[in-house]
C-alpha positions in Angstrom: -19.3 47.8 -9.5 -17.4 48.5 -12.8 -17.6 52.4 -12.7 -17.1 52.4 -16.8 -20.4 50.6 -17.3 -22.2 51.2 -14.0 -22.9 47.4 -13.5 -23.0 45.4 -10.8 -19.8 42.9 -10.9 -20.8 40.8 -7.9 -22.8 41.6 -4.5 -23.2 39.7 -1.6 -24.4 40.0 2.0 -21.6 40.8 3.8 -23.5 41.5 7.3 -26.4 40.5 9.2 -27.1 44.2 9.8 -25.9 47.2 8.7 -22.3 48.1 7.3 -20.9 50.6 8.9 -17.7 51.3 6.9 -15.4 49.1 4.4 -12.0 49.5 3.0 -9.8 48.2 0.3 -6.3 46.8 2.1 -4.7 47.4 -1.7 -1.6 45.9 -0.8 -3.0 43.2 0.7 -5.9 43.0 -2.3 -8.6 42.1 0.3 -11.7 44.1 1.7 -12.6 44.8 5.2 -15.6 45.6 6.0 -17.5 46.2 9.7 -20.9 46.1 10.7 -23.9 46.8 13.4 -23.5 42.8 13.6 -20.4 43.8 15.8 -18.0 41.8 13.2 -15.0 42.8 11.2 -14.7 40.7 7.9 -11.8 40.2 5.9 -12.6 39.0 2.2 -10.2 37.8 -0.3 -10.3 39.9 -3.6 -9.9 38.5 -6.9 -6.2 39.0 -8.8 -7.7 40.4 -12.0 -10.3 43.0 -13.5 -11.5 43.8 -16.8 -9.5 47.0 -18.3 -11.0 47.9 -20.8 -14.5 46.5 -19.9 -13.9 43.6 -22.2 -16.8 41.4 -21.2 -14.6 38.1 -21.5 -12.7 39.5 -18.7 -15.2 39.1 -16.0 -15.0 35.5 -16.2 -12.6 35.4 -13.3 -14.6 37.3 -11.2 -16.8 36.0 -8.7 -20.6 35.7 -9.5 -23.4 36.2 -7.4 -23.3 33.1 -6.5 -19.8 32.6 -5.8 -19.1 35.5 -3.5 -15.7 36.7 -2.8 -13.7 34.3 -0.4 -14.5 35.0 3.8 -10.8 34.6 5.1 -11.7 35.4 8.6 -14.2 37.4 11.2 -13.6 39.2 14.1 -16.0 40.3 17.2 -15.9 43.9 17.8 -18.0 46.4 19.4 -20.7 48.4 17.2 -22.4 50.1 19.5 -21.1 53.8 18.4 -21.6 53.6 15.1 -18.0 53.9 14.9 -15.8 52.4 11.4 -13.0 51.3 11.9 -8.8 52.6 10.5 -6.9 50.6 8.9 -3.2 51.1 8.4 -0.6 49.0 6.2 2.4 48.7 8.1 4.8 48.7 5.3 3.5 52.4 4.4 5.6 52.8 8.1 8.3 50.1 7.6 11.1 50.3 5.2 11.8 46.2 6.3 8.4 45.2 4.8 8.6 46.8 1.2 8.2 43.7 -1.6 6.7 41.7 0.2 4.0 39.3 -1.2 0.2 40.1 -0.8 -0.3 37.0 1.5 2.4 38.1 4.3 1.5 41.5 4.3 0.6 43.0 7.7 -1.9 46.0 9.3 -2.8 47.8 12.1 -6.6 48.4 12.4 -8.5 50.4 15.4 -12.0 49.8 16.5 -13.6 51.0 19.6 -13.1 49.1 22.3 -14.7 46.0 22.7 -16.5 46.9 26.5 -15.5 50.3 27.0 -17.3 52.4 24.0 -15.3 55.4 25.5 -11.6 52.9 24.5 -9.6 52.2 21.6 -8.7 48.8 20.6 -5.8 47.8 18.0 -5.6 44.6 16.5 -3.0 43.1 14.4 -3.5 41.4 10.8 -3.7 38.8 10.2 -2.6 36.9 13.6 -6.0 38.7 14.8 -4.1 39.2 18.0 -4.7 42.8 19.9 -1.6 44.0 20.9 -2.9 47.1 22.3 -6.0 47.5 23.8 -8.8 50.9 26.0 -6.2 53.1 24.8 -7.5 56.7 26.4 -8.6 55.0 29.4 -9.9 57.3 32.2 -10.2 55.3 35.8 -13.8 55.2 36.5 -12.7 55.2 40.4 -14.2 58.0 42.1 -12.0 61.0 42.6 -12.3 63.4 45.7 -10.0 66.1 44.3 -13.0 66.7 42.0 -15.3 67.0 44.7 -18.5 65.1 44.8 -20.7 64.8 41.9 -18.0 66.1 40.0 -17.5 65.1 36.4 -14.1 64.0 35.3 -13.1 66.7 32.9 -10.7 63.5 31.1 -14.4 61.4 30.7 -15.0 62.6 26.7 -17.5 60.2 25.8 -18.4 57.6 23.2 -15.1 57.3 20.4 -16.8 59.0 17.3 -13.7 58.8 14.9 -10.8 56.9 14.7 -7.8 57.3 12.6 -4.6 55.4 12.8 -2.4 57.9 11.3 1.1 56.1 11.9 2.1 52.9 14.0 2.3 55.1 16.7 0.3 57.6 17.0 -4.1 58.1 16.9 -6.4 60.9 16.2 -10.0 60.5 18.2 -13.2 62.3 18.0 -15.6 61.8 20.5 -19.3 62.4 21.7 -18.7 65.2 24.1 -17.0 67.6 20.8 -13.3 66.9 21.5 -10.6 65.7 19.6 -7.9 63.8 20.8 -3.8 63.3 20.0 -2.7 59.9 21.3 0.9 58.9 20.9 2.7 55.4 22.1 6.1 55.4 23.9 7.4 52.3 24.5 8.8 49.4 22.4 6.8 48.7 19.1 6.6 44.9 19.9 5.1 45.8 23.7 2.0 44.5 24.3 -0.2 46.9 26.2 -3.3 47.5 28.5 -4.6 51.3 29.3 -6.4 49.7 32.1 -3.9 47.7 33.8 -1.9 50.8 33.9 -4.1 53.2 35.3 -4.9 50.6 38.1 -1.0 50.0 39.0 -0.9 53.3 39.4 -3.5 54.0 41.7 -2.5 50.7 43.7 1.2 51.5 43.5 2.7 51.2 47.3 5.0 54.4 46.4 2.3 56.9 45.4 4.4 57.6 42.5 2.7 58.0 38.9 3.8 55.5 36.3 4.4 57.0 32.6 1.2 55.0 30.4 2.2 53.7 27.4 -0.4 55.8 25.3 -0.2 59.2 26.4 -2.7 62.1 25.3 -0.5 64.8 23.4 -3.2 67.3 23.3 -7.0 67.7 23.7 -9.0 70.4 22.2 -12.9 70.9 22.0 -14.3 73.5 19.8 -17.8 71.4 18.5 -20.5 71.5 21.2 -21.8 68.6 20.2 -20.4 65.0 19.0 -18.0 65.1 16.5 -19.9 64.1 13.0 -17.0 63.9 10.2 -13.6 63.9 10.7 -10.7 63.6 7.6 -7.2 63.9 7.8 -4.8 65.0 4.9 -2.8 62.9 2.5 0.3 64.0 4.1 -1.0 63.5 7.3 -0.1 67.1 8.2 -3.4 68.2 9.3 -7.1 67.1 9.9 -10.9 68.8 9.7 -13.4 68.4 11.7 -17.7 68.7 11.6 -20.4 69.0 13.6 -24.1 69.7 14.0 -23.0 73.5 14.5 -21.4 75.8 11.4 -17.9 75.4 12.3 -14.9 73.5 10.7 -12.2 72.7 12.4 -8.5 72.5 11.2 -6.1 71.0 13.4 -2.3 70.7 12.8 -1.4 67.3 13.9 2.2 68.2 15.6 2.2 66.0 19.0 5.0 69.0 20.0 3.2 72.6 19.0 4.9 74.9 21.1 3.5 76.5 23.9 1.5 79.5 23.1 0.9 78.3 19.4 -2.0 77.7 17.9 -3.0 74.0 17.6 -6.4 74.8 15.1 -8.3 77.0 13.3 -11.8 77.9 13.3 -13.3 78.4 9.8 -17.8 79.3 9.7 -19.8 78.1 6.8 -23.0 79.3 6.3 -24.6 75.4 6.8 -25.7 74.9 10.0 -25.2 70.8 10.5 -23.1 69.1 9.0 -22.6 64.9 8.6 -19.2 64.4 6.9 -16.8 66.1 6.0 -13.5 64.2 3.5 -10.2 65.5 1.7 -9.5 65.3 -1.8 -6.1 63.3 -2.8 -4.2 66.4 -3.4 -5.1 67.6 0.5 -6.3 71.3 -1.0 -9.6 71.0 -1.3 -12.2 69.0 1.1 -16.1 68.4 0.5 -18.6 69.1 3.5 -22.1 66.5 3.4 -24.8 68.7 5.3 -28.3 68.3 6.8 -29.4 70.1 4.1 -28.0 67.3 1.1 -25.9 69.4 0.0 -22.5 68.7 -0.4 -20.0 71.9 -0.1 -16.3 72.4 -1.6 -13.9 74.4 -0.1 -10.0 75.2 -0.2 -8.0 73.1 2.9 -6.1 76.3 2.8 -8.0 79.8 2.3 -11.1 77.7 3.4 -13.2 79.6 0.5 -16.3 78.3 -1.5 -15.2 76.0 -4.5 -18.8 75.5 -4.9 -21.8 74.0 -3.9 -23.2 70.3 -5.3 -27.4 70.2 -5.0 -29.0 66.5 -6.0 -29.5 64.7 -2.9 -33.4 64.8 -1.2 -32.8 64.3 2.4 -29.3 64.8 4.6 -26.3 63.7 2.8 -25.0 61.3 5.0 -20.9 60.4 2.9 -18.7 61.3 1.0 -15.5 60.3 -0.3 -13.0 61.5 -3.1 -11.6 58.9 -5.7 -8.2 57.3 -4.9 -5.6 59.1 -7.2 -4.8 56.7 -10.1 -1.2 54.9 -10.0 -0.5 55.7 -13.4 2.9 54.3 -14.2 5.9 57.0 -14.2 7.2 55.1 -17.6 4.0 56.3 -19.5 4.8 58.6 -21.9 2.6 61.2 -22.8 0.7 59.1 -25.4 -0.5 56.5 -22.7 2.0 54.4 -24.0 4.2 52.1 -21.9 8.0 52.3 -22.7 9.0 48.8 -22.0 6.0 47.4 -24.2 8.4 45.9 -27.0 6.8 46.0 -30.4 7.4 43.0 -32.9 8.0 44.7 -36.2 6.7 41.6 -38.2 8.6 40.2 -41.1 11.6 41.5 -42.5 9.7 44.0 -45.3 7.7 45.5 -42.6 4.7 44.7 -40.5 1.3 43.7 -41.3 -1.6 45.9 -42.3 -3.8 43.8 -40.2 -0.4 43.5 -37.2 -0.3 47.9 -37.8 -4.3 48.3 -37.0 -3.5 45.9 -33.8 -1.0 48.0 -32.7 -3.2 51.4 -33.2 -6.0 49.8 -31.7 -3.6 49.0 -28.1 -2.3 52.0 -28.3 -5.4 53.6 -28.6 -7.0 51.6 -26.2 -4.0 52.7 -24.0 -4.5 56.5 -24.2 -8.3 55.5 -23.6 -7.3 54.0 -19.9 -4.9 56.5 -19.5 -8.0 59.8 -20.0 -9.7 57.4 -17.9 -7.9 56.6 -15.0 -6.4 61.0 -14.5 -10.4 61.6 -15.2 -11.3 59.0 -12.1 -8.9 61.3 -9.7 -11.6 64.0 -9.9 -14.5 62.2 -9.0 -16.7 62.7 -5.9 -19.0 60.1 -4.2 -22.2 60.7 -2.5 -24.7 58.8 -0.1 -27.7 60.0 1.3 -30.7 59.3 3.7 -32.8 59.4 0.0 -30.9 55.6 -0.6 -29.8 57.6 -3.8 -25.6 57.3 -4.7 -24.1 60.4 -7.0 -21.1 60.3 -8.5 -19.6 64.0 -9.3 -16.9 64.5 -12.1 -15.1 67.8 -10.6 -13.3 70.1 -12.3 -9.4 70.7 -11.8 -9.4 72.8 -9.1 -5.4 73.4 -9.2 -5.6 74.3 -13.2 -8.0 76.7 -12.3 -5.4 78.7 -9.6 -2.9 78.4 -12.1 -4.9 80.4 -15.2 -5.9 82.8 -12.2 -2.3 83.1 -11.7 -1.4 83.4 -15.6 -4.3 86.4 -16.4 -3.0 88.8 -13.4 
């Protein structure tokens, strides 16, 4: 959709059933998208897209009719309602910077694809799965439990999944808890959580063999499944939602000290709550509820920024626009500094060559407004098949004239 004019640009049926979640892999200018079809699809994205909604410009964009390119599928399992977390690797790897769209690499984690309560990773785009039922809990009855006893490890269906770095996951579950997985081994092993836990149940020695994936920490504060869960820009922390009036904030350091505290508990006056996602600055998040409201708060203080009321029936997402790559070698005109400027004939330039070059500069200063005015924007989704799009104010502006009038 162009989001200057609010049409359509192309639509296609992506899935046999419904989508559960799709992402743009930037780097890689492709789309990935997952469904209730239990399939991943990876489609090809055009090169180009009209600026400055020029309407010759859309002529190298895909039609209705000539939907964008399938490049491959993959079988996974739906059955959680679970979307999947894709990672570029060269966001994580110094050695891949540069390199063209067509040999760029990811990580992407999906529930497992026979053990709803596992993670899966698979590698694009060999497809392969280099790491696969990471969290695995032996379903082999323990005695030290006692009979009857529940595994206090068993955590339920995988909720959330975010690949955070190469190496290390963030899960929430059904039962309420989140999870800190981290891998220790060599990056090009290829692992199995299940094969592990087996060997070491089997092993002739009765000695325990270090898994490949170990749990760093586990924390339940939700009493029931975990319904949104965002972590920051920086990666630094995460938030957590649930049908009770709690959010969670959870500093994701794999080593916090003994005796530290790993969260904090913040209550909002909604009680339920569907999703929850983190502007691009990581200071303020918005909370979808039951209600269709959507709530701001600070990431920080955890105060009210506000409250957003359009939505009929429970807002079921969210999600804050991208912040815009604006060039550093804009100057504060919106115009580019290596743009070189033919000054015409030797007494001067043009009337009619002077108007075009007011006219790009102009339309420059336009994209520019544009693109810092996109970086506020809010999405919204709800049960009421109605989409809202929010303009927010500058949140950080407004601290700083706080600041200023004391």
């Amino acid at each position: 959709m162009d989001t200057r004019s609010r049409r359509t640009i192309v639509s296609w049926k992506a899935h046999e059933d419904g989508i559960l979640g799709l992402e743009e892999w930037v780097e890689a200018s492709c789309l990935l998208t997952s469904g209730r079809d239990n399939k991943l699809n990876l489609f090809e994205l055009p090169e180009t897209l009209p600026i400055l909604g020029n309407a010759s410009s859309t002529s190298s964009l895909p039609s209705k009719s000539s939907p964008p390119k399938l490049l491959y599928t993959m079988d996974i399992n739906a059955l959680n309602y679970c979307r999947f977390s894709l990672l570029d690797i060269e966001a994580e790897d110094e050695s891949m910077k540069g390199k063209a769209r067509e040999k760029r690499e990811a990580w992407v984690a999906v529930p497992n694809l026979t053990n709803s309560e596992t993670i899966d990773i698979f590698h694009l785009p060999s497809q392969t799965r280099p790491h696969a039922a990471i969290g695995f809990v032996s379903s082999d009855p323990d005695t030290s439990l006692g009979r009857g006893a529940l595994d206090p490890d068993k955590t339920g269906l995988v909720m959330f999944v975010h690949l955070l770095t190469p190496t290390t996951i963030l899960v929430g579950t059904e039962s309420g808890h989140v999870l800190f997985f981290e891998y220790e081994g060599r990056a090009g092993d290829v692992t199995d959580a299940r094969l592990d836990a087996h060997a070491v149940k089997s092993s002739s020695l009765g000695r325990k063999e270090k898994s490949r994936w170990v749990r760093r920490w586990k924390e339940k504060i939700h009493r029931e499944a975990v319904m949104g869960l965002a972590v920051s820009p920086s990666k630094d922390f995460a938030l957590s939602v649930s049908a009770d009036h709690q959010v969670v904030k959870y500093y994701l350091d794999p080593y916090c000290p003994e005796g530290s505290s790993r969260f904090e508990i913040f209550k909002i006056n909604q009680l339920g709550n569907s999703s929850i996602h983190i502007n691009g600055t990581g200071r303020v998040c918005a909370v979808a509820g039951w209600d269709g409201n959507v709530r701001l708060f600070s990431t920080k203080s955890f105060k009210s920024l506000g409250t957003l009321s359009y939505h009929r029936d429970t807002c079921h997402i969210l999600s804050f626009a991208h912040r815009s790559s604006i060039p550093t070698n804009f100057n504060a005109t919106g115009v580019h500094a290596n743009l070189e400027i033919d000054s015409g004939t030797e007494n001067g330039s043009s009337d009619e060559e002077e108007d075009t070059d007011e006219s790009n500069e102009g339309g420059m200063r336009k994209m520019n407004r544009q693109a810092l005015s996109r970086d506020h924007w809010l999405a919204t989704g709800g049960v009421d098949k109605r989409v809202a799009v929010w303009e927010l104010m500058d949140f950080e502006k407004r601290s700083v004239n706080k600041k200023s009038t004391r």
